[in-house]
MOPAC internal coordinates of N, CA, C and O (Angstrom, degrees):
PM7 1SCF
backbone

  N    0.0000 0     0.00 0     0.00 0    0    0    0
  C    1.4586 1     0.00 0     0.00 0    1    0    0
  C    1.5261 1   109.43 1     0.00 0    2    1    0
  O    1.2310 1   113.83 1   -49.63 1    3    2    1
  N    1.1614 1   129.28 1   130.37 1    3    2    1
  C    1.4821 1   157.98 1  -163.75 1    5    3    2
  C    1.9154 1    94.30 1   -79.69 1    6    5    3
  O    1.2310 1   121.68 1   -84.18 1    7    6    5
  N    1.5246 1   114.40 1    95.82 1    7    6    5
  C    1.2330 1   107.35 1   152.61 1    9    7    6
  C    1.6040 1   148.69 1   -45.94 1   10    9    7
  O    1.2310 1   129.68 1   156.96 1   11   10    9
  N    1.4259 1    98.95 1   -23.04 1   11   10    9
  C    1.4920 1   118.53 1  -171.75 1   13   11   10
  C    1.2404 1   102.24 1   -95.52 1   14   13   11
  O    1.2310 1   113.62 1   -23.23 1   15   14   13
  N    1.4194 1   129.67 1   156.77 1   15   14   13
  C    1.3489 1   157.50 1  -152.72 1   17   15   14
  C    2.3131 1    89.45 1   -87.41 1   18   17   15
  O    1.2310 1   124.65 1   -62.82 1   19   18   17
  N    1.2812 1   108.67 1   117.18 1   19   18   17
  C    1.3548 1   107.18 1  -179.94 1   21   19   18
  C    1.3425 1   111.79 1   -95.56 1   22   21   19
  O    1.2310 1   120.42 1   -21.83 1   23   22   21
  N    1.5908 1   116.80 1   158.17 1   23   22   21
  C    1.4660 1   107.93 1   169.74 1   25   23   22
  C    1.4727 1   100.06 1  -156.73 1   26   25   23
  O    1.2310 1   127.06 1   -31.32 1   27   26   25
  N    1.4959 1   104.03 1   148.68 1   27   26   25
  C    1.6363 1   115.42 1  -152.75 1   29   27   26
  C    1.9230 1   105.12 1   -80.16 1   30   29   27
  O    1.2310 1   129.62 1   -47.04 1   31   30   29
  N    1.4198 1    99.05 1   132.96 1   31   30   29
  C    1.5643 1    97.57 1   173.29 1   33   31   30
  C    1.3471 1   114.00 1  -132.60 1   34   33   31
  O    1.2310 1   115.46 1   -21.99 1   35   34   33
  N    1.4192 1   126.21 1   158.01 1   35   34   33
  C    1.6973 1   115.16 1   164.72 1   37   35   34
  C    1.1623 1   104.50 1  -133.21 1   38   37   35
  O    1.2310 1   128.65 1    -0.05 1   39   38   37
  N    1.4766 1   100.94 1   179.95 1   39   38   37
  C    0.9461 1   124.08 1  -149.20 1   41   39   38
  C    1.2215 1   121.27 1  -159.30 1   42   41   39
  O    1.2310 1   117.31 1   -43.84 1   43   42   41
  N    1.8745 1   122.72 1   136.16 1   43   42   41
  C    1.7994 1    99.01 1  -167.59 1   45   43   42
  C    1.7043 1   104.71 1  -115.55 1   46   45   43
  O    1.2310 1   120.91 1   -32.45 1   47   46   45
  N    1.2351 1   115.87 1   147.55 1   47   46   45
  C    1.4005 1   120.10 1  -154.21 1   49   47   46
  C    1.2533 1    98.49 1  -123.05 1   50   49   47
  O    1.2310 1   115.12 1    18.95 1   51   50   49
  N    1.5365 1   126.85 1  -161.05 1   51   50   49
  C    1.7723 1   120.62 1   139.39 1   53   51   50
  C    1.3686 1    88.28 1  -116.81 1   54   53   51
  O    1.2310 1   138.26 1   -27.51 1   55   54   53
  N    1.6132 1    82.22 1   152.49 1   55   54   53
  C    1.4392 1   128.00 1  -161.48 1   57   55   54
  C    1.5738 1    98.64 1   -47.53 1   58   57   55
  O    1.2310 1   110.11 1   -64.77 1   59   58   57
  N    1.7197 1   136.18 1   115.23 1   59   58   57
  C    1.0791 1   127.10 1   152.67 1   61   59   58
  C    1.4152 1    83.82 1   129.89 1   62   61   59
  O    1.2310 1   116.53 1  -138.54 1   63   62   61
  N    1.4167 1   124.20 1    41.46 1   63   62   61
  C    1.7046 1   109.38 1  -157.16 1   65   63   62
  C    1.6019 1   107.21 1  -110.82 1   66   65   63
  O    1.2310 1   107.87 1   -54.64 1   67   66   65
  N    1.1579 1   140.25 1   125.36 1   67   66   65
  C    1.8580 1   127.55 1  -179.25 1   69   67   66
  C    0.9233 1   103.42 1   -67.89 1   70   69   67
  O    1.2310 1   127.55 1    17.76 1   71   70   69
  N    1.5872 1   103.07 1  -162.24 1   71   70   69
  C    1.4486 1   122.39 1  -172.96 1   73   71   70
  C    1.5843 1   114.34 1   -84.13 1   74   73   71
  O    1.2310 1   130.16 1   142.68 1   75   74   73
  N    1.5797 1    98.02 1   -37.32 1   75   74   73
  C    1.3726 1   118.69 1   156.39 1   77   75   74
  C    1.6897 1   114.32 1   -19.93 1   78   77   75
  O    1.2310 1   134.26 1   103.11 1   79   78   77
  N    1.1977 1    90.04 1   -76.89 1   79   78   77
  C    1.8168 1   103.65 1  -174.98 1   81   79   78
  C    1.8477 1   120.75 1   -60.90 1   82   81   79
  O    1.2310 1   129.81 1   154.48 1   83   82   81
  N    1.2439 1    98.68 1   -25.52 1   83   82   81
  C    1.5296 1    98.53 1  -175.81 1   85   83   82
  C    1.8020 1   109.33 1   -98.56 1   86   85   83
  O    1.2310 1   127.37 1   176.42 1   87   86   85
  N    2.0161 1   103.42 1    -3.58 1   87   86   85
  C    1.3665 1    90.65 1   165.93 1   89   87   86
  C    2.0663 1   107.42 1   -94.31 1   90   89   87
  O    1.2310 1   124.12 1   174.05 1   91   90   89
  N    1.0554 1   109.71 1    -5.95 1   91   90   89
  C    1.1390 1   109.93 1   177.27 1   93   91   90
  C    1.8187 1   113.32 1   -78.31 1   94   93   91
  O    1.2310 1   122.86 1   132.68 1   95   94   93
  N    1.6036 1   112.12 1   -47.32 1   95   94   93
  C    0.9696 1    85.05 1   177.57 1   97   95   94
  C    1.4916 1   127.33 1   -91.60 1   98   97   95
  O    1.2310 1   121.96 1  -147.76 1   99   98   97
  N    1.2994 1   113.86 1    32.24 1   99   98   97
  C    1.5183 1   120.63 1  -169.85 1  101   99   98
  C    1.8815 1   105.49 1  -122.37 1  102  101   99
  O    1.2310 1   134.47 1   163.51 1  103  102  101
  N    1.6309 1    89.61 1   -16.49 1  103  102  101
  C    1.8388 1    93.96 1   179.40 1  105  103  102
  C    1.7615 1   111.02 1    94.60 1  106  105  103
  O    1.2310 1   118.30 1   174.29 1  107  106  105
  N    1.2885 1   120.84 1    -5.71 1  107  106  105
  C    0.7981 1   129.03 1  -166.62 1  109  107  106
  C    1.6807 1   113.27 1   -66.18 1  110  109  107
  O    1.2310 1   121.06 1   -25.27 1  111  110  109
  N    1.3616 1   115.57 1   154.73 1  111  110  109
  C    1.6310 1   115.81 1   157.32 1  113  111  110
  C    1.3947 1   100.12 1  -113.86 1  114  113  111
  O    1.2310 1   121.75 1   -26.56 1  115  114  113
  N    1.5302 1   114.26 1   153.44 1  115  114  113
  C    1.1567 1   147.91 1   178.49 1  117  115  114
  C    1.7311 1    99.90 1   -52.71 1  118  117  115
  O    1.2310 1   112.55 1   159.71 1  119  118  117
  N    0.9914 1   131.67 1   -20.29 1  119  118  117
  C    1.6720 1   133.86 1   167.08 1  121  119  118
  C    1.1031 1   116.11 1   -83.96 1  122  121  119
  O    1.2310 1   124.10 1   168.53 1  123  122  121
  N    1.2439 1   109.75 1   -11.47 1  123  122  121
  C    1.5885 1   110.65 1   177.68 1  125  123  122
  C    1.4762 1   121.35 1  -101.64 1  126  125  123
  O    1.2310 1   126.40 1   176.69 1  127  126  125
  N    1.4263 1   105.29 1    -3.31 1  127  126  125
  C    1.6003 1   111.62 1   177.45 1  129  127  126
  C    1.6393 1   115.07 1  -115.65 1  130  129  127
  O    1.2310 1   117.16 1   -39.11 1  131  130  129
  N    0.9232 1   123.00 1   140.89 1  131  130  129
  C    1.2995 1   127.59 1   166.64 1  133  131  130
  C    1.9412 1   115.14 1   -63.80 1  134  133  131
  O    1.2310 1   134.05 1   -90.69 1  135  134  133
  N    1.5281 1    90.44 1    89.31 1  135  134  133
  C    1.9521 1    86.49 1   175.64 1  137  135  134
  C    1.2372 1   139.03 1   -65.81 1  138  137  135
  O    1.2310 1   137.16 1   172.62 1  139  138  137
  N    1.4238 1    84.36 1    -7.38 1  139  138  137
  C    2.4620 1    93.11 1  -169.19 1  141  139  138
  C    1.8293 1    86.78 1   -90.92 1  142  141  139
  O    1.2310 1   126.70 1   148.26 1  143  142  141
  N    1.8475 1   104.72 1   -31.74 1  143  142  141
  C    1.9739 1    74.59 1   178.96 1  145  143  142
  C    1.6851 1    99.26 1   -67.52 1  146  145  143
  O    1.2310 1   131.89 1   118.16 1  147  146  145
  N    1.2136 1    94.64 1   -61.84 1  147  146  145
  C    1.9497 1    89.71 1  -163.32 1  149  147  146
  C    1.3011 1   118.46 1   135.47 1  150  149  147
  O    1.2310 1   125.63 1    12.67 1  151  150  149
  N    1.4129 1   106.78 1  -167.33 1  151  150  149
  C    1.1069 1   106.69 1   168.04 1  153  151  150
  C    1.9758 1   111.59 1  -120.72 1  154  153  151
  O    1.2310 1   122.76 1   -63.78 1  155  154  153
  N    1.1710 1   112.31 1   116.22 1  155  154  153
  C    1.3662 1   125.91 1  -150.65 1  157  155  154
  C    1.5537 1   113.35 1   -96.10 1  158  157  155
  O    1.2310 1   116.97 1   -66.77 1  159  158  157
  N    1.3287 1   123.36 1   113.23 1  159  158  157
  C    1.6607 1   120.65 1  -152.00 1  161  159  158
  C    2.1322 1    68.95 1   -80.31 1  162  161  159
  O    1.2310 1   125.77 1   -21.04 1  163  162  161
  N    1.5069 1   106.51 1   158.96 1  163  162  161
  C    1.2850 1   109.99 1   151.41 1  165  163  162
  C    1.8402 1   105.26 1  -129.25 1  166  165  163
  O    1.2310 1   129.71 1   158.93 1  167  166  165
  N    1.5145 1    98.88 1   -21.07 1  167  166  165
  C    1.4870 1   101.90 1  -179.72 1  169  167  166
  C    1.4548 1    93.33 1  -150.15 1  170  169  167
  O    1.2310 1   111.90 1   -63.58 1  171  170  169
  N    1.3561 1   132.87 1   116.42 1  171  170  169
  C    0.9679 1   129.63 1  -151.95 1  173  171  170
  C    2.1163 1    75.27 1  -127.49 1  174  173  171
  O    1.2310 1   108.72 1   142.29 1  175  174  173
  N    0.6635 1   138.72 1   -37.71 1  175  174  173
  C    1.1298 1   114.30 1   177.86 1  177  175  174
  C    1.7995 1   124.51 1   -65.66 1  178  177  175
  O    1.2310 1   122.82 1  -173.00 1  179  178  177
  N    1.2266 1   112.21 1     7.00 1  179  178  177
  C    1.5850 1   129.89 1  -132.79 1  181  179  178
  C    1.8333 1    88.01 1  -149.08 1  182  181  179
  O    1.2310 1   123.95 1   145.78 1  183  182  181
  N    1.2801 1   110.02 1   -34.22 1  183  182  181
  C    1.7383 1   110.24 1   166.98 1  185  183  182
  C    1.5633 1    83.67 1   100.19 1  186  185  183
  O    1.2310 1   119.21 1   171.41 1  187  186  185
  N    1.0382 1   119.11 1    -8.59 1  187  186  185
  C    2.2293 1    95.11 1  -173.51 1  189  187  186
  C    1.2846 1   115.17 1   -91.41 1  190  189  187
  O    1.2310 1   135.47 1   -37.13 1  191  190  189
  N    1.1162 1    87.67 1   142.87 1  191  190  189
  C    1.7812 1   118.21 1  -167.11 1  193  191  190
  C    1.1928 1   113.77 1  -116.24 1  194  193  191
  O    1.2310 1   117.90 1   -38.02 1  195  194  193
  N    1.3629 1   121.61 1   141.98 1  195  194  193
  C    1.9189 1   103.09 1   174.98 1  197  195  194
  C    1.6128 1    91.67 1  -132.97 1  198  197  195
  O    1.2310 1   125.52 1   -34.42 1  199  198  197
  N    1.6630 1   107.00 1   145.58 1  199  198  197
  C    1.4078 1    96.83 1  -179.83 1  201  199  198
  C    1.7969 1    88.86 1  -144.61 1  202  201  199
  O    1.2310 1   116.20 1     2.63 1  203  202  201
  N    1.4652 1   124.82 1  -177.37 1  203  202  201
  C    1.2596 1   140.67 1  -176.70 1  205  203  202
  C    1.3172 1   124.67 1  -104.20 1  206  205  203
  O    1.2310 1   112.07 1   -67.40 1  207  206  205
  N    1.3916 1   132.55 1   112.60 1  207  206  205
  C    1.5481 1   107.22 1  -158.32 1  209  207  206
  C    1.6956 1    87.43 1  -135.01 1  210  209  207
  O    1.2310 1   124.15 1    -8.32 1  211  210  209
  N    0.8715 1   109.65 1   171.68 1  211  210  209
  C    1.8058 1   119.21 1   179.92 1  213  211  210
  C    1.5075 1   101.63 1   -68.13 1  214  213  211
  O    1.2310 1   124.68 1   -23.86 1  215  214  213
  N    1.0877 1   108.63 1   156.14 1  215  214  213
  C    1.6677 1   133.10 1   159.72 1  217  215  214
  C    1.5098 1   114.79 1   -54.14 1  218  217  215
  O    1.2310 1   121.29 1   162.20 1  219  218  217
  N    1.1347 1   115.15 1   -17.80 1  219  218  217
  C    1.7208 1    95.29 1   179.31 1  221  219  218
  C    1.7806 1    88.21 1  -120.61 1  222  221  219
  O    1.2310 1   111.99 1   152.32 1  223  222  221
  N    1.4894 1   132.70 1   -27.68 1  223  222  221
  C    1.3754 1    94.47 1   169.87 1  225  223  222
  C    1.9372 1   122.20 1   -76.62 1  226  225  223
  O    1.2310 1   128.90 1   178.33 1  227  226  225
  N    1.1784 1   100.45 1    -1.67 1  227  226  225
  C    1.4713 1   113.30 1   169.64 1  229  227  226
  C    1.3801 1   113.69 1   -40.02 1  230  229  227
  O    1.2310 1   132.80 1    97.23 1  231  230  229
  N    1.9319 1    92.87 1   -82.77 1  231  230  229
  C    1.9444 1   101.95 1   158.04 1  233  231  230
  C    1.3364 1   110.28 1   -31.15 1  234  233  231
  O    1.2310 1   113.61 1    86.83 1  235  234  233
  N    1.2386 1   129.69 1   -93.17 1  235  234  233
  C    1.0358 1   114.70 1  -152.39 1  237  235  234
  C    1.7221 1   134.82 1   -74.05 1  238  237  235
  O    1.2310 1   129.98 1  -168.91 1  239  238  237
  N    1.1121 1    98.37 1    11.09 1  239  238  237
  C    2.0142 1   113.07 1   144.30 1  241  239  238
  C    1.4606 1   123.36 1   -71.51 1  242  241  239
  O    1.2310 1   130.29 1   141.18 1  243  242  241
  N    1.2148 1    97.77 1   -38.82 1  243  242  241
  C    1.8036 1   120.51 1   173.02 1  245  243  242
  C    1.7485 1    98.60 1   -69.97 1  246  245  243
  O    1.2310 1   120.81 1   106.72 1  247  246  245
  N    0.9094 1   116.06 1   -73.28 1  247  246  245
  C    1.3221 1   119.82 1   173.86 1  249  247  246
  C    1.2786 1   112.33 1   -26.56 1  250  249  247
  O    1.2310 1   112.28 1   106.92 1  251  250  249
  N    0.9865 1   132.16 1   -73.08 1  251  250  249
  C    1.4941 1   140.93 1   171.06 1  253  251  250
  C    1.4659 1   121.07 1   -40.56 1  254  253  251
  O    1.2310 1   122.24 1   157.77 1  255  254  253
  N    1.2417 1   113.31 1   -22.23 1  255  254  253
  C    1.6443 1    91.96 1   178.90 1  257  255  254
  C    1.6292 1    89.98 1   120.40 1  258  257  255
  O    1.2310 1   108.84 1   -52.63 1  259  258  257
  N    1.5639 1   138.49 1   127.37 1  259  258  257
  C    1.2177 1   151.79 1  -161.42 1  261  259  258
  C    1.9431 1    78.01 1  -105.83 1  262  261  259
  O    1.2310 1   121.54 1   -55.30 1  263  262  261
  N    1.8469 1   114.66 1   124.70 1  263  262  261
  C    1.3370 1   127.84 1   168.39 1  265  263  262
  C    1.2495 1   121.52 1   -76.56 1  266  265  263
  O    1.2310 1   110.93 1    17.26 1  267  266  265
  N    0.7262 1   134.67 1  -162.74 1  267  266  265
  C    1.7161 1   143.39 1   135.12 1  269  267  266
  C    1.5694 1   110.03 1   -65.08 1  270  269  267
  O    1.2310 1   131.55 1   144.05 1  271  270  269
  N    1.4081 1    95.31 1   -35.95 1  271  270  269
  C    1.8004 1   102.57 1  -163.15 1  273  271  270
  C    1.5921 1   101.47 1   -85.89 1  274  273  271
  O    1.2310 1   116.03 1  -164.13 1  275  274  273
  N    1.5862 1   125.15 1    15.87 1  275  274  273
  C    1.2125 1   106.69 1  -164.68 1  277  275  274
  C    2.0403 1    96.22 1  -172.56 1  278  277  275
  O    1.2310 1   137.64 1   -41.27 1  279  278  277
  N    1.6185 1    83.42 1   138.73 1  279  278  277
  C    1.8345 1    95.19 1  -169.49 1  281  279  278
  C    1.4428 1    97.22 1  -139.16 1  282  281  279
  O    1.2310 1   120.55 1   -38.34 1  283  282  281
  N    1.4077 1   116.55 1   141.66 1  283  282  281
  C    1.5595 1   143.15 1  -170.16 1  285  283  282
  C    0.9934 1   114.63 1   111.37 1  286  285  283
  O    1.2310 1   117.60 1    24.22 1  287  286  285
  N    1.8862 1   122.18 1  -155.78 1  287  286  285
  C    1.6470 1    99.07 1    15.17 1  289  287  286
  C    1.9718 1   107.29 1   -75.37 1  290  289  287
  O    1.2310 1   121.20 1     4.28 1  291  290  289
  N    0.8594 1   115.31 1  -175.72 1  291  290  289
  C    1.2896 1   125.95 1   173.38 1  293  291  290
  C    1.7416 1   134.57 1  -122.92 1  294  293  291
  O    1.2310 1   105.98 1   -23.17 1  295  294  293
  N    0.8388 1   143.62 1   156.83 1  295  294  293
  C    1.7250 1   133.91 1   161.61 1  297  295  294
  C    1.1653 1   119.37 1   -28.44 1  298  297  295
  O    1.2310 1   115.54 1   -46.56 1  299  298  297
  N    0.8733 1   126.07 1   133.44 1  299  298  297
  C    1.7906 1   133.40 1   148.20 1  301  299  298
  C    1.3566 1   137.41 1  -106.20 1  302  301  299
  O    1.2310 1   119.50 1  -149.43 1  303  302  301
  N    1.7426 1   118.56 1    30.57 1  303  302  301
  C    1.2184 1   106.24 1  -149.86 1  305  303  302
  C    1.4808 1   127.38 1   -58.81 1  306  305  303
  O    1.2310 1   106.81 1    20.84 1  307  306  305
  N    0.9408 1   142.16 1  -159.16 1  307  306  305
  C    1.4096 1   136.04 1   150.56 1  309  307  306
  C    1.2782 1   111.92 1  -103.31 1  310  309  307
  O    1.2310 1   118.69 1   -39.13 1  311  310  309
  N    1.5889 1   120.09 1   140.87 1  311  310  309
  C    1.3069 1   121.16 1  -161.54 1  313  311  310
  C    1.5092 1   107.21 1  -126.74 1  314  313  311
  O    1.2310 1   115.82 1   -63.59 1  315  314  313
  N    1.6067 1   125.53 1   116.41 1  315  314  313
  C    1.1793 1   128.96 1   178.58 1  317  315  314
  C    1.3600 1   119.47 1  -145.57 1  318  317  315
  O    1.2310 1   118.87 1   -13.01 1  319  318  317
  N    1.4160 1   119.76 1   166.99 1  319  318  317
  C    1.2427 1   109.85 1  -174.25 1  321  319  318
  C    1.6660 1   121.26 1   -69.60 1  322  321  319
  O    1.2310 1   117.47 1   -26.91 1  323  322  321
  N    1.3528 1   122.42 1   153.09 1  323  322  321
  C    1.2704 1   129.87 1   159.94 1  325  323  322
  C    1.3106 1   125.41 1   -44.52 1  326  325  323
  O    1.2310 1   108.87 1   -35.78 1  327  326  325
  N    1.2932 1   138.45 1   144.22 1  327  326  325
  C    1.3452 1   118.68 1   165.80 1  329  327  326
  C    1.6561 1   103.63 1  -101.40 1  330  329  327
  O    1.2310 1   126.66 1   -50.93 1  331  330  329
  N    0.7338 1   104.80 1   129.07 1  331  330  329
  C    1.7412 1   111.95 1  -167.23 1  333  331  330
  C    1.6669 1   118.39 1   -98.44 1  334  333  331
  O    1.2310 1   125.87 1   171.32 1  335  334  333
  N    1.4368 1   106.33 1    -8.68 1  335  334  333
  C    1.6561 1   104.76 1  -173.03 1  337  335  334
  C    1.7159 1   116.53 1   -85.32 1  338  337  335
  O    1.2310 1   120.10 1   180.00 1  339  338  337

């Protein structure tokens, strides 16, 4: 489990692509992503992927210049129920 504060990014691959491939083309190390989420088809015909990466490799994807191969970072809130009574 990833100590650092995560925030959601994607990324476009070809279709059928691991986690492997989207830390390569993003620069990433395997410590910097959250592995139990994954790597998450959202349009798999379309190559996009969304996966979880830490707060400081976030910045510095942002830093670099937003690709073709790459969208965010984005929200992460945490999502739970209301207490309603």
């Amino acid at each position: 489990m990833l100590k650092e504060h995560t925030l959601l990014v994607t990324v476009t691959l070809p279709r059928g692509a691991a986690m492997q491939d989207a830390l390569e083309e993003l620069g990433l190390s395997a410590q910097e992503v959250d592995e139990e989420y994954g790597l998450v088809p959202i349009d798999p015909d379309k190559g996009l992927y969304a996966l979880l990466v830490v707060e400081s490799a976030a910045a510095r994807l942002d830093d670099q210049g937003n690709t073709a191969a790459y969208g965010g970072p984005f929200a992460n809130p945490k999502i739970e129920p209301f207490d309603l009574r």
